[in-house]
N, CA, C and O atoms as a Maestro MAE file, in Angstrom:
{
 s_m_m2io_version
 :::
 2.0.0
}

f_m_ct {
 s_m_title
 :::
 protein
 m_atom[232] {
  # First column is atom index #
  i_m_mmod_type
  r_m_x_coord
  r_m_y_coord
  r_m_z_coord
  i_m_residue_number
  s_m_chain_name
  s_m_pdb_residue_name
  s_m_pdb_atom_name
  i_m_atomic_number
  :::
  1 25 29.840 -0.412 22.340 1 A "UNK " " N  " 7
  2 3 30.559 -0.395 21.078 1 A "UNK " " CA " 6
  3 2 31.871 -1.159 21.257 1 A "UNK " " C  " 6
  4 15 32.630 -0.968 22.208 1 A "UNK " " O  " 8
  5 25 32.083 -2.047 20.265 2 A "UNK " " N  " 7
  6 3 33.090 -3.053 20.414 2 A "UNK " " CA " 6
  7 2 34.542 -2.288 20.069 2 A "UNK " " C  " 6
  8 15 34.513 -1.737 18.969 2 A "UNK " " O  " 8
  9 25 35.825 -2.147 20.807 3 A "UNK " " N  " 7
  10 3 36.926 -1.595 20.177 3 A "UNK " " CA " 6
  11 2 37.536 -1.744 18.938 3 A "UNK " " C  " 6
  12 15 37.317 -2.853 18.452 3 A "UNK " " O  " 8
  13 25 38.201 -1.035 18.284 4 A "UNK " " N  " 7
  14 3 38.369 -1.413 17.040 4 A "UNK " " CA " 6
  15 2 39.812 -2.664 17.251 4 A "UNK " " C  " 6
  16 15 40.571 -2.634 18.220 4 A "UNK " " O  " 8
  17 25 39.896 -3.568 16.232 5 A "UNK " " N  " 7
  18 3 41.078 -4.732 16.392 5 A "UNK " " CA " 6
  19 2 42.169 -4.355 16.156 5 A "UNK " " C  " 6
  20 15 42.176 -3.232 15.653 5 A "UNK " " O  " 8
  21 25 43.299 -4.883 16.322 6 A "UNK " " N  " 7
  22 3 44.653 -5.051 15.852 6 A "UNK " " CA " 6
  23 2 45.062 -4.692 14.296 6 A "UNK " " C  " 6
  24 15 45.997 -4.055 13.811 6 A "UNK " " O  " 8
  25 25 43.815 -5.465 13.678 7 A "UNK " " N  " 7
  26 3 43.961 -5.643 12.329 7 A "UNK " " CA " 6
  27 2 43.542 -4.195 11.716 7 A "UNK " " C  " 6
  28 15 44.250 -3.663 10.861 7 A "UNK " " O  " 8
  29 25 42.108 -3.464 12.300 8 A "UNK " " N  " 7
  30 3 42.012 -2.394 11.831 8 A "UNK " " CA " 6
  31 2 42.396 -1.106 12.279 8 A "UNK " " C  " 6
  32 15 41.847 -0.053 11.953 8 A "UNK " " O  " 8
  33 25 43.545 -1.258 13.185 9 A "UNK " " N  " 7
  34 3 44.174 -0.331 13.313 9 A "UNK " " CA " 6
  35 2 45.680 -0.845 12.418 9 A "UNK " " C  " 6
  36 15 46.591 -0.711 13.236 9 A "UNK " " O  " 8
  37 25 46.129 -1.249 11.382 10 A "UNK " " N  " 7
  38 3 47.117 -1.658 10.786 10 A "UNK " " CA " 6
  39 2 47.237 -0.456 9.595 10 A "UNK " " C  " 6
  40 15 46.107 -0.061 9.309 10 A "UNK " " O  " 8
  41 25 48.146 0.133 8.935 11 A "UNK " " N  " 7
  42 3 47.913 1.424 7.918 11 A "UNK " " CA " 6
  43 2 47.125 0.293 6.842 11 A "UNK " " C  " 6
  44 15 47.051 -0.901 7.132 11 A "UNK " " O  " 8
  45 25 46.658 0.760 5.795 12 A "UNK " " N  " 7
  46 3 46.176 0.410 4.837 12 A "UNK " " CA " 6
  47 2 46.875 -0.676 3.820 12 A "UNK " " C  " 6
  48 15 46.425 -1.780 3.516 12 A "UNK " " O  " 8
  49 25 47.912 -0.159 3.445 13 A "UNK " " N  " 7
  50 3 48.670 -0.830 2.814 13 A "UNK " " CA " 6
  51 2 48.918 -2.070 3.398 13 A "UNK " " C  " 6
  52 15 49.324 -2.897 2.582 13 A "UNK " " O  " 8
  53 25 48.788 -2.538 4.737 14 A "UNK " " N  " 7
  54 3 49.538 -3.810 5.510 14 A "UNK " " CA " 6
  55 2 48.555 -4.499 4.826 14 A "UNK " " C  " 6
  56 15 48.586 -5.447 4.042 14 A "UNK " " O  " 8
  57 25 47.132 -3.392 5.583 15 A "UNK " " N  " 7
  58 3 45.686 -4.463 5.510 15 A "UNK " " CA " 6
  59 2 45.893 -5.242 3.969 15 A "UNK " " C  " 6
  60 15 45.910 -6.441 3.691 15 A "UNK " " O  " 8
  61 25 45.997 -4.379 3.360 16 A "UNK " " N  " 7
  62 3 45.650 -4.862 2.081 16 A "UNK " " CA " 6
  63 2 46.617 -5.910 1.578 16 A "UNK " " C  " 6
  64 15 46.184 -6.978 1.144 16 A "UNK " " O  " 8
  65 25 47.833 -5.662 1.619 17 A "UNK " " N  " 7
  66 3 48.918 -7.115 1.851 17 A "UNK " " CA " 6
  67 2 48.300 -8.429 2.527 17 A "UNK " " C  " 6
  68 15 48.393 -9.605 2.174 17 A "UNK " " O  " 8
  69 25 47.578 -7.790 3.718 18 A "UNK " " N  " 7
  70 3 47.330 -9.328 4.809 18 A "UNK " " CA " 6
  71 2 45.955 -9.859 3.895 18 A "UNK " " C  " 6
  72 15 45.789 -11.074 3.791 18 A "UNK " " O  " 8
  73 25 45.012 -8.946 3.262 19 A "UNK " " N  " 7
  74 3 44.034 -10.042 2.757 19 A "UNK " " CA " 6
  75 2 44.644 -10.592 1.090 19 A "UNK " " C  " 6
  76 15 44.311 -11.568 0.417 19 A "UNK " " O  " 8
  77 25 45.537 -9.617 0.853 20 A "UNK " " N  " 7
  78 3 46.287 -10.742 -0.277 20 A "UNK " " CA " 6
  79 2 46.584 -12.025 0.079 20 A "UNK " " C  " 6
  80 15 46.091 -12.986 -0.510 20 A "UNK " " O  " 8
  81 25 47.610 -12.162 1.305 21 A "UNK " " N  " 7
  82 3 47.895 -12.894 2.037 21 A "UNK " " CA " 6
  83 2 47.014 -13.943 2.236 21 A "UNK " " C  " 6
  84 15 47.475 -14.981 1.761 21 A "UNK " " O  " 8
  85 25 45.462 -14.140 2.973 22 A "UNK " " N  " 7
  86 3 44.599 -14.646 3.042 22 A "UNK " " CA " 6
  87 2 43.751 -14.987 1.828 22 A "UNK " " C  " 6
  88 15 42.945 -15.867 2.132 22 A "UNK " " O  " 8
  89 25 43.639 -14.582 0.492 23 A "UNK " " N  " 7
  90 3 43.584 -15.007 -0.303 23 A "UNK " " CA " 6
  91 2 44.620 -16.281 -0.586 23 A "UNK " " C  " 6
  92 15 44.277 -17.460 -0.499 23 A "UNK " " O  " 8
  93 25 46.040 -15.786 -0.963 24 A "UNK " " N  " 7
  94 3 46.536 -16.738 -1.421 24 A "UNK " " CA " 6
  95 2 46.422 -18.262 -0.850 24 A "UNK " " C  " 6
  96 15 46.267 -19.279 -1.526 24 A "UNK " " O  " 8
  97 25 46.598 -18.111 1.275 25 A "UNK " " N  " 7
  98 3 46.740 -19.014 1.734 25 A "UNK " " CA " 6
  99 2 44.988 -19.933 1.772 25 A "UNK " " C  " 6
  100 15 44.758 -20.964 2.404 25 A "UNK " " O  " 8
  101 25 44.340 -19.429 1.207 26 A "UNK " " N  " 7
  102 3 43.004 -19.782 1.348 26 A "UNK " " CA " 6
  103 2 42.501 -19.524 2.463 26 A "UNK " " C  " 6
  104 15 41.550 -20.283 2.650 26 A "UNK " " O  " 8
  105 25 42.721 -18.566 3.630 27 A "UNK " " N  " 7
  106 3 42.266 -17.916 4.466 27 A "UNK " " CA " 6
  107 2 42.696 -19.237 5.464 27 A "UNK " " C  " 6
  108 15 41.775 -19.963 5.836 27 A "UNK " " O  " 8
  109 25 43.967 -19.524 5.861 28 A "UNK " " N  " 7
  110 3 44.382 -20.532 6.592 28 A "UNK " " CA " 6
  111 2 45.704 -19.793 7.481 28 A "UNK " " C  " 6
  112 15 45.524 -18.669 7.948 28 A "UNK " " O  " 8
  113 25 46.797 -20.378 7.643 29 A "UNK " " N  " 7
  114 3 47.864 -20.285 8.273 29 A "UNK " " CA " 6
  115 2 48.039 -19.362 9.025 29 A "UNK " " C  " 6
  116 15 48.924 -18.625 8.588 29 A "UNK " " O  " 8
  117 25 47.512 -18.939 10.213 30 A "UNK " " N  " 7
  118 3 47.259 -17.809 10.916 30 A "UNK " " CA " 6
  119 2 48.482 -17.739 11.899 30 A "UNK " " C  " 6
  120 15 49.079 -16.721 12.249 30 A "UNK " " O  " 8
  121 25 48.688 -18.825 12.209 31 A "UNK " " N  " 7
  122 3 50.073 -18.475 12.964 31 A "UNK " " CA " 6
  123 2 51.246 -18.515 11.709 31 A "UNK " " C  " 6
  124 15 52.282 -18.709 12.345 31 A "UNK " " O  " 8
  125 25 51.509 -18.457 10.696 32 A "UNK " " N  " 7
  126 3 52.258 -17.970 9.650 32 A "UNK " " CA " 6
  127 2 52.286 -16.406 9.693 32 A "UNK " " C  " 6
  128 15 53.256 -15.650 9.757 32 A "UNK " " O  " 8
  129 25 50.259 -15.995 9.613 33 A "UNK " " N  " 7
  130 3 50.225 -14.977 9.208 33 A "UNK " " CA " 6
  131 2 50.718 -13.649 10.273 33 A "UNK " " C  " 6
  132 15 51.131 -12.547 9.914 33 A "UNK " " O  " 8
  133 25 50.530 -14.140 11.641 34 A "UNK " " N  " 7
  134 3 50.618 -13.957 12.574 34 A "UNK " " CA " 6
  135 2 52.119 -13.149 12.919 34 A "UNK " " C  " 6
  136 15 52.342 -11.979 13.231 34 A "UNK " " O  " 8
  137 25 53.227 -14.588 12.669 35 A "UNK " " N  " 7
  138 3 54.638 -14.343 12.304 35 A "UNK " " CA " 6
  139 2 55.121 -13.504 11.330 35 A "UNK " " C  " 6
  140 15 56.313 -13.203 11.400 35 A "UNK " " O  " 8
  141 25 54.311 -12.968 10.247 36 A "UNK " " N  " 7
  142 3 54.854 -12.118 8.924 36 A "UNK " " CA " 6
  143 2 54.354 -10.851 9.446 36 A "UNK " " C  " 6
  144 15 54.836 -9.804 9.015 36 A "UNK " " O  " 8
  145 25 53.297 -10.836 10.466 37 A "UNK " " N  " 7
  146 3 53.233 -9.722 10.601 37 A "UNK " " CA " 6
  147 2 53.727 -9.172 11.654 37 A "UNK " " C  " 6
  148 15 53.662 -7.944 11.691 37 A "UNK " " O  " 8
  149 25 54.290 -9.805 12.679 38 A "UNK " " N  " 7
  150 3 55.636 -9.428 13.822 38 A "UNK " " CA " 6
  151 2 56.936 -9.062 12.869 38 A "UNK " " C  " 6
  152 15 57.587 -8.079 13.223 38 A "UNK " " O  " 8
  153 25 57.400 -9.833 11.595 39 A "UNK " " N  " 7
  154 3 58.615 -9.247 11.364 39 A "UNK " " CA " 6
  155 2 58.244 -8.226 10.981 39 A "UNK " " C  " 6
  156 15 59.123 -7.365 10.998 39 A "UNK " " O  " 8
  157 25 56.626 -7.689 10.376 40 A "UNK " " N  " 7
  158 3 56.495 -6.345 10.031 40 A "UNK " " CA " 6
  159 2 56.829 -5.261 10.900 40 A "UNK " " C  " 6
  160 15 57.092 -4.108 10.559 40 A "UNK " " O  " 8
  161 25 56.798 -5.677 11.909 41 A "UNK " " N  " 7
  162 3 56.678 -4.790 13.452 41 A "UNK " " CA " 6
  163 2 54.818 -4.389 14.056 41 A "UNK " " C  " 6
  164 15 54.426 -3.338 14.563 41 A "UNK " " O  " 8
  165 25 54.121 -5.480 13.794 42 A "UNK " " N  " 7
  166 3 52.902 -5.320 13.827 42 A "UNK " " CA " 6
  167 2 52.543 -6.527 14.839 42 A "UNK " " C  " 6
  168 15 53.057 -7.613 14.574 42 A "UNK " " O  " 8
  169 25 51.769 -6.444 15.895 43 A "UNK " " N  " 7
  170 3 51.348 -7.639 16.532 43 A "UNK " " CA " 6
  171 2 49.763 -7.910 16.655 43 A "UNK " " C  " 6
  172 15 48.994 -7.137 17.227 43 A "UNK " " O  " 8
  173 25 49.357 -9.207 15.992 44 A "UNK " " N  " 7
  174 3 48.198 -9.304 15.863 44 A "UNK " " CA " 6
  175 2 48.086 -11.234 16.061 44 A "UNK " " C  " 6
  176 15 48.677 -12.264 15.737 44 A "UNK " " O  " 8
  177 25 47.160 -10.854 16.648 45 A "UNK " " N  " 7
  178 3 46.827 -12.698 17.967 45 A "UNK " " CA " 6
  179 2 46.592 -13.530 16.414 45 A "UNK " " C  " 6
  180 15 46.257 -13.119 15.303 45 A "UNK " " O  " 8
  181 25 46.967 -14.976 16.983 46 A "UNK " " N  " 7
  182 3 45.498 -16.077 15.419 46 A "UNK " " CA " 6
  183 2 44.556 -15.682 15.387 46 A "UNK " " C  " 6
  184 15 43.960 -15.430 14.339 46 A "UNK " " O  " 8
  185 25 44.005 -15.456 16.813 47 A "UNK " " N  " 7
  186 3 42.694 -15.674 16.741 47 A "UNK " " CA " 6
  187 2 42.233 -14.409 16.259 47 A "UNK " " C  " 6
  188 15 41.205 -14.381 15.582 47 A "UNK " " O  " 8
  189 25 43.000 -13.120 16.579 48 A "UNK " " N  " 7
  190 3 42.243 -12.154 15.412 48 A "UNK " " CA " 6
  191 2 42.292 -11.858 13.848 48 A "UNK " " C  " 6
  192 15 41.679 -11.162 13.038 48 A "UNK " " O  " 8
  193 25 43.284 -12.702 13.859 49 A "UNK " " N  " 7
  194 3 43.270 -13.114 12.388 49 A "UNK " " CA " 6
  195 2 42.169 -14.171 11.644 49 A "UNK " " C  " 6
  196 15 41.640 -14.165 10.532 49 A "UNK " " O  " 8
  197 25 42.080 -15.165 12.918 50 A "UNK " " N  " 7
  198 3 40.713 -15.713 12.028 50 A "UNK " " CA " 6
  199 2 39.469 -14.886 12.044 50 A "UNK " " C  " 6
  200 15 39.008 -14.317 11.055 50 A "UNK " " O  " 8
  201 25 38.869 -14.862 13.465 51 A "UNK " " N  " 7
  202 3 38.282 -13.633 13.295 51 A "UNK " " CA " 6
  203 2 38.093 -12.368 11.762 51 A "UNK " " C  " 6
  204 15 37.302 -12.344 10.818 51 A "UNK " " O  " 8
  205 25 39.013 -11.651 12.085 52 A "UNK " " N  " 7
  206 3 39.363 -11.129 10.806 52 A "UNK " " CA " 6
  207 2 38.712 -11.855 9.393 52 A "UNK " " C  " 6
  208 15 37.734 -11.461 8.757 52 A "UNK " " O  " 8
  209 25 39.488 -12.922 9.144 53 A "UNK " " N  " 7
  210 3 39.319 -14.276 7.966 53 A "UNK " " CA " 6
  211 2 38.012 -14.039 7.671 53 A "UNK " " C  " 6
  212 15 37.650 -13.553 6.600 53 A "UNK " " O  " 8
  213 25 37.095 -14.433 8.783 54 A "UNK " " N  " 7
  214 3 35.587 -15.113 8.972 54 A "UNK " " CA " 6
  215 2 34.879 -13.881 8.558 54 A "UNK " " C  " 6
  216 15 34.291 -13.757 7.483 54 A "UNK " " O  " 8
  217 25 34.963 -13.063 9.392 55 A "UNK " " N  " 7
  218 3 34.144 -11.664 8.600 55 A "UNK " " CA " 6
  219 2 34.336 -11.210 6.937 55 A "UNK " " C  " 6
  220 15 33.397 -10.738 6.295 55 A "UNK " " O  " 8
  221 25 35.763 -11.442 6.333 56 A "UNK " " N  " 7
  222 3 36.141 -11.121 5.092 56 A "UNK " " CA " 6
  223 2 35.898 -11.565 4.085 56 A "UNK " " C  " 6
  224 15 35.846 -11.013 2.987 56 A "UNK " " O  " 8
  225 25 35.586 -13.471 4.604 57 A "UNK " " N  " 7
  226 3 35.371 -14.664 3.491 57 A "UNK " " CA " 6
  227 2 34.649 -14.392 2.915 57 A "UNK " " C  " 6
  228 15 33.526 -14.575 3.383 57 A "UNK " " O  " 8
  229 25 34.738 -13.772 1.516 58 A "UNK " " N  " 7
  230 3 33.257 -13.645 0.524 58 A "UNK " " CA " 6
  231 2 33.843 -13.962 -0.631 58 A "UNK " " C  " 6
  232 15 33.180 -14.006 -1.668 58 A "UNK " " O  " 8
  :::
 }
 m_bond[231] {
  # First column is bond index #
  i_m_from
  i_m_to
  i_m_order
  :::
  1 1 2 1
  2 2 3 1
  3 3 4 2
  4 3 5 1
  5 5 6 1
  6 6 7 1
  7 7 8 2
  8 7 9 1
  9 9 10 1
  10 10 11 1
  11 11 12 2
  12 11 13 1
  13 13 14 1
  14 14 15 1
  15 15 16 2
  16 15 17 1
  17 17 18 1
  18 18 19 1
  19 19 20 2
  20 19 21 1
  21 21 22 1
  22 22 23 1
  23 23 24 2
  24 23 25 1
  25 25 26 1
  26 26 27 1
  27 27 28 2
  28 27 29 1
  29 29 30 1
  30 30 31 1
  31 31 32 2
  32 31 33 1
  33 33 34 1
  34 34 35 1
  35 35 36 2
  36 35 37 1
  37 37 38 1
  38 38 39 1
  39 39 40 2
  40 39 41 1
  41 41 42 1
  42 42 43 1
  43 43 44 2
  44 43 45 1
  45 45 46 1
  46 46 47 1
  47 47 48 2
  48 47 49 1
  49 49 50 1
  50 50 51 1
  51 51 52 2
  52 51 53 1
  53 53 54 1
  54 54 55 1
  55 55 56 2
  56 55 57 1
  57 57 58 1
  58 58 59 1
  59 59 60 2
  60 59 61 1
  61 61 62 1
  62 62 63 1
  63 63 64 2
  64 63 65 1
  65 65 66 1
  66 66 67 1
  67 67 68 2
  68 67 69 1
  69 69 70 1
  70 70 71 1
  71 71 72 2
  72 71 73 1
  73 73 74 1
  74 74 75 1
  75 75 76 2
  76 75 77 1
  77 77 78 1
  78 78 79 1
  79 79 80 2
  80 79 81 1
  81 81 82 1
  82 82 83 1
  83 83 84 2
  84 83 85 1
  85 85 86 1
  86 86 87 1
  87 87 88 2
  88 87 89 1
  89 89 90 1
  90 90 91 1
  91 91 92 2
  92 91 93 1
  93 93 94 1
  94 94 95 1
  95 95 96 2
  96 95 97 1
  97 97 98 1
  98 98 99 1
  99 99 100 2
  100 99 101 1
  101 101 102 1
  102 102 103 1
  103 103 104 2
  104 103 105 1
  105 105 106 1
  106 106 107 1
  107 107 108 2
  108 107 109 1
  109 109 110 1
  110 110 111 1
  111 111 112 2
  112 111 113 1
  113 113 114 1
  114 114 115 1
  115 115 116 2
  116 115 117 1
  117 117 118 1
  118 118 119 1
  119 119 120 2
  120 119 121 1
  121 121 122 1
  122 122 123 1
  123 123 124 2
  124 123 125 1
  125 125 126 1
  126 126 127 1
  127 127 128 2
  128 127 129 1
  129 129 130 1
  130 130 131 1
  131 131 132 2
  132 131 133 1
  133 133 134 1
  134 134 135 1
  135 135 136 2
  136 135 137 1
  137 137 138 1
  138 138 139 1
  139 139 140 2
  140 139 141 1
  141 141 142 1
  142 142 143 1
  143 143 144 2
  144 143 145 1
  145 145 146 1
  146 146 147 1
  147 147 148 2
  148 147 149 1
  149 149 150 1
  150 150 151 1
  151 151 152 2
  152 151 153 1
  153 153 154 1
  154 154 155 1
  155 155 156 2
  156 155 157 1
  157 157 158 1
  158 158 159 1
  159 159 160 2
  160 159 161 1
  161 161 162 1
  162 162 163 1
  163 163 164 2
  164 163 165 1
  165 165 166 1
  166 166 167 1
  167 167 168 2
  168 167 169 1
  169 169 170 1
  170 170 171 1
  171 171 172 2
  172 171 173 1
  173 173 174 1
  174 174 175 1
  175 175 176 2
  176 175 177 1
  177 177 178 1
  178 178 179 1
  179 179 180 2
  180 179 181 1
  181 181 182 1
  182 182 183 1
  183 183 184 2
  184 183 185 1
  185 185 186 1
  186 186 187 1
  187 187 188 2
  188 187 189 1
  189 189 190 1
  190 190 191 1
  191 191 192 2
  192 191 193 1
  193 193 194 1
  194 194 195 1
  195 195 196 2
  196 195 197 1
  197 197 198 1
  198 198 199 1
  199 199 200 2
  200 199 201 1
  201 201 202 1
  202 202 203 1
  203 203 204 2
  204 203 205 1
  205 205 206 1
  206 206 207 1
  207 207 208 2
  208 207 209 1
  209 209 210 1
  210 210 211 1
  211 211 212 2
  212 211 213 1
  213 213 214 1
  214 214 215 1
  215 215 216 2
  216 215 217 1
  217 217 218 1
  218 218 219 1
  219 219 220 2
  220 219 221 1
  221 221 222 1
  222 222 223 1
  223 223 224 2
  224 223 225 1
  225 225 226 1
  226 226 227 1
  227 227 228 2
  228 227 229 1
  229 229 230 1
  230 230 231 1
  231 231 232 2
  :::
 }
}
């Protein structure tokens, strides 16, 4: 069983900010997204953000 990510251990409310987020940017700027979410006090890699992205894109 694979551990759960960065991203889904984030409270709800972030999550739901970060795929606003990925909406707006067209599911791009990951080291942007990356950076907005360190000033949150949250640390999450690009690459699990694309990751993330790729599973969500629908």
């Amino acid at each position: 069983m694979a551990r759960p990510s960065n991203i889904d251990k984030l409270p709800e409310n972030v999550r739901a900010e970060l795929h606003a987020e990925l909406l707006r940017t067209n599911f791009t700027c990951y080291e942007w997204l990356s950076s907005w979410l360190a000033d949150k006090g949250f640390t999450v890699s690009k690459s699990a953000l694309q990751r993330y992205a790729v599973a969500h894109k629908k």
